[in-house]
MIDREN-144904 format. One record per residue (C-alpha): chain; residue in three letters; x, y, z; residue number from 1. Coordinates in Angstrom, 3 decimals. Layout:
N
(pt A,ALA,(X,Y,Z),NUM)
...
END
This chain:
301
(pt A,UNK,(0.000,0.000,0.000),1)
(pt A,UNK,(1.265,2.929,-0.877),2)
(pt A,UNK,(0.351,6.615,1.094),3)
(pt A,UNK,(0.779,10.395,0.061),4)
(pt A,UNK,(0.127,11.147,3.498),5)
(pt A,UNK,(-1.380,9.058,6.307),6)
(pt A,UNK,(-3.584,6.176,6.493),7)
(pt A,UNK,(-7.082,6.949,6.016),8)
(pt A,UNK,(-6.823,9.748,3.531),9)
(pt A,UNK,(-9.889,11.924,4.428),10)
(pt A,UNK,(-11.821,9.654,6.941),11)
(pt A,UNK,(-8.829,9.999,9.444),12)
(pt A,UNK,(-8.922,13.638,9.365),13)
(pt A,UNK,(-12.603,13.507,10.581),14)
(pt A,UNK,(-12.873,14.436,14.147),15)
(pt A,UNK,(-16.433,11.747,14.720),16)
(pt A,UNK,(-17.283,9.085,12.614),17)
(pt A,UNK,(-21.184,8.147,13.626),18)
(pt A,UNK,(-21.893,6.132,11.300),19)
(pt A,UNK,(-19.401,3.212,11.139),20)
(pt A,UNK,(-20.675,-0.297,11.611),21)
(pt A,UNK,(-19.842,-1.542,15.145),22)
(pt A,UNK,(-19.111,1.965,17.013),23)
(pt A,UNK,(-22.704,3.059,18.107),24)
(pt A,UNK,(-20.572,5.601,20.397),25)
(pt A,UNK,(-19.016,7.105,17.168),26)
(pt A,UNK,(-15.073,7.008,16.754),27)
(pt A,UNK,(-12.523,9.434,15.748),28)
(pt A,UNK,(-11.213,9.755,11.740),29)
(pt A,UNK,(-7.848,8.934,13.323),30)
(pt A,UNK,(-8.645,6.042,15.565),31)
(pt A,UNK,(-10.497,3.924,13.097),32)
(pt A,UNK,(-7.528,4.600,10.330),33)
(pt A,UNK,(-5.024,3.408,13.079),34)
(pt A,UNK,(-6.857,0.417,13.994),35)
(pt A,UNK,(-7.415,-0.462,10.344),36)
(pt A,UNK,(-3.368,-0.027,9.497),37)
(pt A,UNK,(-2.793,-2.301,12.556),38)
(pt A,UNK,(-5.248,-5.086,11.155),39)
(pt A,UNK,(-3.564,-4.918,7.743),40)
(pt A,UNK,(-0.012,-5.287,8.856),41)
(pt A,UNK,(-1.414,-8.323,10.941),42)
(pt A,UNK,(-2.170,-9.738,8.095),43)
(pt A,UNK,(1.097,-9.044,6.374),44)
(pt A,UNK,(0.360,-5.764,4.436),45)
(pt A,UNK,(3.276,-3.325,3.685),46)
(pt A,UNK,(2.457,0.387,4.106),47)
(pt A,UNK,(4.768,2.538,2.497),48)
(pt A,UNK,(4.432,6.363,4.409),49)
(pt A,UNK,(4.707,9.664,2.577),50)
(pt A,UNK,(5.252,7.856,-0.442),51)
(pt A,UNK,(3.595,9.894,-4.002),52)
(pt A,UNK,(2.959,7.537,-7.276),53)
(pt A,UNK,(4.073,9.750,-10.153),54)
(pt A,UNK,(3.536,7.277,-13.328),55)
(pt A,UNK,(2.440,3.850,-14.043),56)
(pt A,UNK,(2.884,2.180,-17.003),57)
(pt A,UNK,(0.714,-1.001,-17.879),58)
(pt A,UNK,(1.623,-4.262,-19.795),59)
(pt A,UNK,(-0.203,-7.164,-20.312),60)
(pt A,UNK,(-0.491,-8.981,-17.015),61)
(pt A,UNK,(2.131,-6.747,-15.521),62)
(pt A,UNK,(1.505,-2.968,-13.601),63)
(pt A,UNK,(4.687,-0.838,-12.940),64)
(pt A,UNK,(4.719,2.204,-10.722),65)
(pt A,UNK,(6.784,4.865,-10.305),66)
(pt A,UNK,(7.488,6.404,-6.924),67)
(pt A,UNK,(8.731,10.419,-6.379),68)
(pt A,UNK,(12.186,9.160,-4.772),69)
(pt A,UNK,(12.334,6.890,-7.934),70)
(pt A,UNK,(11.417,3.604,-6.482),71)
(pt A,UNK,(9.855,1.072,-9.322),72)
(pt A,UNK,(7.125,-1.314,-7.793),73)
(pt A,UNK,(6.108,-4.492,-10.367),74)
(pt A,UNK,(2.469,-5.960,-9.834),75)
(pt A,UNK,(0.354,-8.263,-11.422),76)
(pt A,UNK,(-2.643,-5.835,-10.561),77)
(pt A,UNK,(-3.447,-2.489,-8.683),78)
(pt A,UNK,(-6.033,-1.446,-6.941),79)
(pt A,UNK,(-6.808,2.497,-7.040),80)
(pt A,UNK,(-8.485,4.393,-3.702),81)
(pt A,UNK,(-6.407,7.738,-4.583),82)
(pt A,UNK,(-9.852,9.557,-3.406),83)
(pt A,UNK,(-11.584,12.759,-4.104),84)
(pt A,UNK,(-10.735,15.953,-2.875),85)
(pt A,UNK,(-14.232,17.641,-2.142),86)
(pt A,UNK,(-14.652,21.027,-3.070),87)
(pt A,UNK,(-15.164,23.227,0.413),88)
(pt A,UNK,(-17.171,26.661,1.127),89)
(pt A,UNK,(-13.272,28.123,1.900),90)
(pt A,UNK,(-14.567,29.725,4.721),91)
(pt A,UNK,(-13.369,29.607,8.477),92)
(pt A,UNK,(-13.522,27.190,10.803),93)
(pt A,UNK,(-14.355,24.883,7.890),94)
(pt A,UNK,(-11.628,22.292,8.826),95)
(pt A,UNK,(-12.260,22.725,11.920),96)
(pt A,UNK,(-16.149,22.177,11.831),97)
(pt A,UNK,(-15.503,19.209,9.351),98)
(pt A,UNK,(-17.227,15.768,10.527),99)
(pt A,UNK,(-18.976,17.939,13.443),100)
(pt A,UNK,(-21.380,19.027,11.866),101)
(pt A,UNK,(-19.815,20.496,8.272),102)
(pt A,UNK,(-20.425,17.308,6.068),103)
(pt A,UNK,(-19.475,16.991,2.381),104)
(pt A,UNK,(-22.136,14.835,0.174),105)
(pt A,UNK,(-25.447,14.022,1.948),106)
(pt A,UNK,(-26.470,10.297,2.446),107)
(pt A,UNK,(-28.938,8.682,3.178),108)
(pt A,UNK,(-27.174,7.233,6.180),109)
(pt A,UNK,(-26.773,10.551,8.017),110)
(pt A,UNK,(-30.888,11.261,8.037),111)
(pt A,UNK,(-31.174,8.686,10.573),112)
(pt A,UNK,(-28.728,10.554,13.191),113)
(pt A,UNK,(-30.650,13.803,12.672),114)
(pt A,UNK,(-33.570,14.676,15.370),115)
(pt A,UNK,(-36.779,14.963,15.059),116)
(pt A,UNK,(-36.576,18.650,15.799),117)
(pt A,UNK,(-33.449,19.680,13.651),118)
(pt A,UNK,(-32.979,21.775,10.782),119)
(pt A,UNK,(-30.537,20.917,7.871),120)
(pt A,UNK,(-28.830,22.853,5.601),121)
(pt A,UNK,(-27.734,21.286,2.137),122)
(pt A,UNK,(-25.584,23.443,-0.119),123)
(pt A,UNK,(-25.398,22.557,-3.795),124)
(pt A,UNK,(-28.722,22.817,-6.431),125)
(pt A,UNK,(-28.468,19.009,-8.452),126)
(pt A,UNK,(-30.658,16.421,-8.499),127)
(pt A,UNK,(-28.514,14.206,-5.855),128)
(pt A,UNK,(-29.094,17.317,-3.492),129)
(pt A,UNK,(-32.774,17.902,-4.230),130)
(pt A,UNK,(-33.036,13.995,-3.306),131)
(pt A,UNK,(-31.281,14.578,-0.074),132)
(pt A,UNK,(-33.427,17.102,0.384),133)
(pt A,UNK,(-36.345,14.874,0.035),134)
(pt A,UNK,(-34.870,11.939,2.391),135)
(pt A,UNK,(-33.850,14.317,4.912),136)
(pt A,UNK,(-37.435,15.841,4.858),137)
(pt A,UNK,(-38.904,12.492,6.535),138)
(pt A,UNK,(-36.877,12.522,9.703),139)
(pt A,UNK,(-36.228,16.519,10.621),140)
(pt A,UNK,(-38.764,19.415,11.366),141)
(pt A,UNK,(-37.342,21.550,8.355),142)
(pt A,UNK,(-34.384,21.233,5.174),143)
(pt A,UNK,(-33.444,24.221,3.624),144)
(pt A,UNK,(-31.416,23.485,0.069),145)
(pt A,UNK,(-29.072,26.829,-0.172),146)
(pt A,UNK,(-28.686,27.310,-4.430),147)
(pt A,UNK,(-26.025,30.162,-5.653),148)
(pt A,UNK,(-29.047,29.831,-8.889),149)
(pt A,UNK,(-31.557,31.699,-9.279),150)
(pt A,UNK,(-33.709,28.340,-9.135),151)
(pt A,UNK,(-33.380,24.926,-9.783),152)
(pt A,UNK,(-34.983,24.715,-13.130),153)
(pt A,UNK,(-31.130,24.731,-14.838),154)
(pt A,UNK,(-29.867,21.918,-13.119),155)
(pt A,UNK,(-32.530,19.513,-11.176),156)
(pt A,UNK,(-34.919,17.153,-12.986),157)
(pt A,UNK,(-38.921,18.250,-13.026),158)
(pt A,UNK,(-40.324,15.652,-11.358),159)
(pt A,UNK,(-37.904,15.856,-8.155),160)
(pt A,UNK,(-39.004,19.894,-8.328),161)
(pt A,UNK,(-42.641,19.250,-8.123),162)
(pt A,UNK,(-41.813,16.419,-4.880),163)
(pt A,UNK,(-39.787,19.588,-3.209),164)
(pt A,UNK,(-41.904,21.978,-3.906),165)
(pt A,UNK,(-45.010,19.816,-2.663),166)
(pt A,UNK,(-43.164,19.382,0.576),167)
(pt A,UNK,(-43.689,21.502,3.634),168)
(pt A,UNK,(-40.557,20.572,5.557),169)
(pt A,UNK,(-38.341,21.739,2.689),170)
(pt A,UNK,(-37.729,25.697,2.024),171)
(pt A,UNK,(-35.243,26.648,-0.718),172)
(pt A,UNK,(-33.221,29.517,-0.756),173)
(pt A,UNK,(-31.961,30.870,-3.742),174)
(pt A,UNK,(-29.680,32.924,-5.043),175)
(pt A,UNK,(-28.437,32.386,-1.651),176)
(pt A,UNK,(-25.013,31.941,-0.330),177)
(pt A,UNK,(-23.203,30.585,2.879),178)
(pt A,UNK,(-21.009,33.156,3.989),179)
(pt A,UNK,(-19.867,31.877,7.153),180)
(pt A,UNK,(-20.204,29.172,9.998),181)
(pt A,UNK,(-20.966,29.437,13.646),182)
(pt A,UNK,(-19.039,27.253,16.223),183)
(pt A,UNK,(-15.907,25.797,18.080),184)
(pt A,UNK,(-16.418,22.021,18.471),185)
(pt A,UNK,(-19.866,21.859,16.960),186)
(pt A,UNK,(-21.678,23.846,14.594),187)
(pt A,UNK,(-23.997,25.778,16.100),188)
(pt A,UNK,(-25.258,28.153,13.272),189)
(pt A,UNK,(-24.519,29.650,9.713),190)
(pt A,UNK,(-24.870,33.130,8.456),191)
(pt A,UNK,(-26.170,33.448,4.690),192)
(pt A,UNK,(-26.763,35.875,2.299),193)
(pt A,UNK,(-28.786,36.833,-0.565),194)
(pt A,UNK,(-26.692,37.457,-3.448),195)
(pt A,UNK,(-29.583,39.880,-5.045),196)
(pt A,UNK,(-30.730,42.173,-2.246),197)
(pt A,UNK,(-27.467,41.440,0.004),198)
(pt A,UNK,(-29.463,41.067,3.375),199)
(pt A,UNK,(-27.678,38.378,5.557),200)
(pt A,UNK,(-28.999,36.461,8.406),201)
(pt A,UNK,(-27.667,34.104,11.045),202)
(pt A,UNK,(-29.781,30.364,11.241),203)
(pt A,UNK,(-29.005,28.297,14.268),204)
(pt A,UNK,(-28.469,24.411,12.821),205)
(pt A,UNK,(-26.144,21.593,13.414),206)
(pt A,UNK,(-26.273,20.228,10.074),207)
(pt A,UNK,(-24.432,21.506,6.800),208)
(pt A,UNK,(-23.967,19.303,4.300),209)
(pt A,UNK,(-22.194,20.635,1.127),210)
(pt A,UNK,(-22.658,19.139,-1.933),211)
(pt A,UNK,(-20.936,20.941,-4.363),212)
(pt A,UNK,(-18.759,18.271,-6.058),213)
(pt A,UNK,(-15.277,17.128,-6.339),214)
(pt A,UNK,(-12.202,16.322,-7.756),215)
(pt A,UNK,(-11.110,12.851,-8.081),216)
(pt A,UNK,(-7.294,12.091,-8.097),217)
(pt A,UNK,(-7.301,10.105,-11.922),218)
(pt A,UNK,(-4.880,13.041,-13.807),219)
(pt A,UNK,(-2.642,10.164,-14.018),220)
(pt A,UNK,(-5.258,7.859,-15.669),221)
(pt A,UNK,(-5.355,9.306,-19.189),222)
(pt A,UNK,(-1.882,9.345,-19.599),223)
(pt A,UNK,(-1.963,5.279,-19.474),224)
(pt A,UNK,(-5.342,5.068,-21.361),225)
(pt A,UNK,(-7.939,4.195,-18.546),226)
(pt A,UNK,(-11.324,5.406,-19.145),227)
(pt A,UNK,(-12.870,8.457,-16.838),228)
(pt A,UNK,(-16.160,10.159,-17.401),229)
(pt A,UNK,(-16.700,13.837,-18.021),230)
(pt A,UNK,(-15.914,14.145,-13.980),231)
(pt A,UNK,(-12.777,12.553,-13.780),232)
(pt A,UNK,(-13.910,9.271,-12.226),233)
(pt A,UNK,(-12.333,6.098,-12.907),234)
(pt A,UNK,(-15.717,3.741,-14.907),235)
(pt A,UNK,(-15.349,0.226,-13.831),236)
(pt A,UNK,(-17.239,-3.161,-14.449),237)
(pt A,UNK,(-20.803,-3.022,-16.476),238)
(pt A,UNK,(-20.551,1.194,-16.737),239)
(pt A,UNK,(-17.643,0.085,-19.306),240)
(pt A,UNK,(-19.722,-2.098,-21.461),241)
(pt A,UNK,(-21.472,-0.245,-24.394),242)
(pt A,UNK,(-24.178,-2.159,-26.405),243)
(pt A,UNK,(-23.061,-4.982,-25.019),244)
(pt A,UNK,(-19.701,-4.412,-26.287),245)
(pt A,UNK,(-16.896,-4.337,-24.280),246)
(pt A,UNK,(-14.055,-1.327,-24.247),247)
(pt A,UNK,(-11.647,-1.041,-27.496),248)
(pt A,UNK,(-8.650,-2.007,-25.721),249)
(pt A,UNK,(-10.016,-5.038,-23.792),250)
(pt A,UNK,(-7.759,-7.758,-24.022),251)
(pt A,UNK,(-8.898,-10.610,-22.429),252)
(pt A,UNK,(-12.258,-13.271,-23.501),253)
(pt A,UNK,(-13.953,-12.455,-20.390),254)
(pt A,UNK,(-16.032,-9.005,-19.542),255)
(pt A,UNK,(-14.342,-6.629,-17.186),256)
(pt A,UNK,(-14.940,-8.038,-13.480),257)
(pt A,UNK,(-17.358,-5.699,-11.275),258)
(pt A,UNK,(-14.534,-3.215,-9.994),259)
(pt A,UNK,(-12.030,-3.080,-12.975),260)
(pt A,UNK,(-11.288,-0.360,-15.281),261)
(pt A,UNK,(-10.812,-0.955,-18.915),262)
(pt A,UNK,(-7.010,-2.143,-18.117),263)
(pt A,UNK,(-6.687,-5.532,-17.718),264)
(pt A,UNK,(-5.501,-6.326,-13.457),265)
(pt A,UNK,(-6.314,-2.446,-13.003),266)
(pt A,UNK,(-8.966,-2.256,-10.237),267)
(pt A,UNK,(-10.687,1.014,-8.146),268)
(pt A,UNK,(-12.288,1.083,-5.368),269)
(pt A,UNK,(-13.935,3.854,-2.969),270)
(pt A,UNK,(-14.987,7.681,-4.154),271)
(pt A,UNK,(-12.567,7.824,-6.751),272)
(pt A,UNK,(-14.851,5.266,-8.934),273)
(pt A,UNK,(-17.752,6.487,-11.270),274)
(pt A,UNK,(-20.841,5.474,-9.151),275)
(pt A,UNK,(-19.622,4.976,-5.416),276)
(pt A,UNK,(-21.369,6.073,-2.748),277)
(pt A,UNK,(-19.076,8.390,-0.866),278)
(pt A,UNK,(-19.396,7.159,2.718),279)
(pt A,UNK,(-16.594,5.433,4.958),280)
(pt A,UNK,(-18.311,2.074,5.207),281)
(pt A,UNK,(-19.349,1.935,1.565),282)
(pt A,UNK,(-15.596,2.320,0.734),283)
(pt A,UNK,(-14.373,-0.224,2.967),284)
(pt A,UNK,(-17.340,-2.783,1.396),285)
(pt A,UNK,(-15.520,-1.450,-2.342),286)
(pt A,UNK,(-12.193,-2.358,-1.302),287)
(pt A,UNK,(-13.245,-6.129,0.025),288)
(pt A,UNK,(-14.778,-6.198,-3.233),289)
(pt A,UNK,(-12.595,-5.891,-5.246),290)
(pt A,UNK,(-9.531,-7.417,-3.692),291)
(pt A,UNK,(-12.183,-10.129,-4.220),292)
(pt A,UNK,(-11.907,-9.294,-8.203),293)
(pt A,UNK,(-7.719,-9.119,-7.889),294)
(pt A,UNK,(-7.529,-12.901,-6.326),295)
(pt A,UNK,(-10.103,-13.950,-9.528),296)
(pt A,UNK,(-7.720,-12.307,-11.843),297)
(pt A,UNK,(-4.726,-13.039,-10.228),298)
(pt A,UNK,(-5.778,-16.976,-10.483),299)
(pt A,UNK,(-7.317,-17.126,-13.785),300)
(pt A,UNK,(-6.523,-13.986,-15.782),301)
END
């Protein structure tokens, strides 16, 4: 395994993870990425620290990578969980607000943590947020989607406007901005304002999430050929299959297995694949998966 930074990538910079399988109590970014490196070197894994991939080059049946201090590493296959670096509000206290109560995507897991009495904030105006918006809707008193648009005719399917709209938990604010965020261990409130008129207001909550998008780490992908959508994200398994036709430079008489890119012994895993759901435990579930997929290919090609 080999780390830019630390083990855990994002998830061990979050201050409370609530909702990991097994830790009703919740458990710190840090403390479940420790644990985790201790369970993998039980089982004989090799973590190489502060160590940045630069190139890869890809053969049949044979991956080589390409370290910055200019270490070569030969594998049959590779599994990819370089990530996705979520685009923030840049506003602060961010970082430190992050995972207590600043949250980037909204899932469906999260709803379930909220009270009966809360009021959520979701920042971002796409369908995936106007969905949110919807799930949320069942469990608090009140969601407010914040949209920099002047609605979300431009950008959110018609049928998920007429379910918000119907709603009476859900108020959206548009043309609205967050312009700054209220707390010191928690977040207590934000302060928004109306990019037309300029008025700004304070709203106590405990619940940001911003969906605004991200950046997934493939720039090295399309130098070797591996297939990305318009977004960057690595497409893996069936989302690679076309007609029932399989990828131009598919070399083998089999279809790509559930988690591999277009390569040949090339697998992803996590939010850096097109189509994962970008929570801690779904990642963990990818990466069983498809070490699954490497011991298939590994054994029979």
């Amino acid at each position: 395994m080999i780390e830019r930074f630390a083990v855990g990538g994002q998830a061990g910079t979050s201050p409370k993870i609530e909702n990991y399988l097994g830790f009703p109590g919740g458990i710190s970014g840090a403390d479940l990425a420790e644990r985790a490196r201790e369970q993998a070197t039980h089982f004989g894994a090799e973590i190489l620290i502060l160590r940045e991939g630069i190139r890869g080059e890809f053969l049949p049946g044979k991956g080589i990578g390409y370290l910055s201090d200019g270490t070569k590493i030969v594998a049959r296959a590779s599994l990819c969980a370089t990530g996705v670096e979520y685009r923030r509000l840049n506003l602060p206290n961010e970082d430190q607000l992050r995972g207590a109560g600043v949250y980037y995507g909204a899932g469906a897991s999260e709803a379930s943590l909220c009270s009966a009495r809360d009021h959520v904030f979701i920042v971002g105006g796409g369908n995936s947020e106007a969905q949110a918006a919807m799930h949320f809707s069942r469990y608090v008193a009140k969601v407010t989607p914040v949209v920099r648009d002047d609605s979300l005719k431009k950008t959110v399917s018609q049928c998920l406007i007429d379910r918000v709209r119907s709603s009476s938990r859900i108020e959206v604010l548009v043309l609205t901005e967050v312009t700054a965020l209220h707390g010191d261990n928690t977040l207590r409130a934000v302060t928004l304002r109306n990019k037309q008129t300029g008025k700004a207001w304070t709203a106590e909550t405990n619940w940001l999430f911003v969906c605004i998008g991200g950046v997934p780490h493939t720039h090295w992908a399309e130098e070797v050929g591996i297939i990305r959508d318009e977004a960057g994200y690595l497409v893996t398994g069936p989302d690679l299959m076309r007609n029932g036709h399989r990828p131009e430079n598919w070399t083998l008489d089999r279809d790509p297995y559930y988690m591999e890119t277009n390569l040949p012994g090339m697998f992803a895993a996590g939010d850096v694949r097109l189509g994962s759901v970008k929570r801690y435990a779904s990642a963990v579930g990818e990466g069983a998966m498809a070490v699954t997929f490497v011991h298939r290919y590994v054994v029979g090609g």
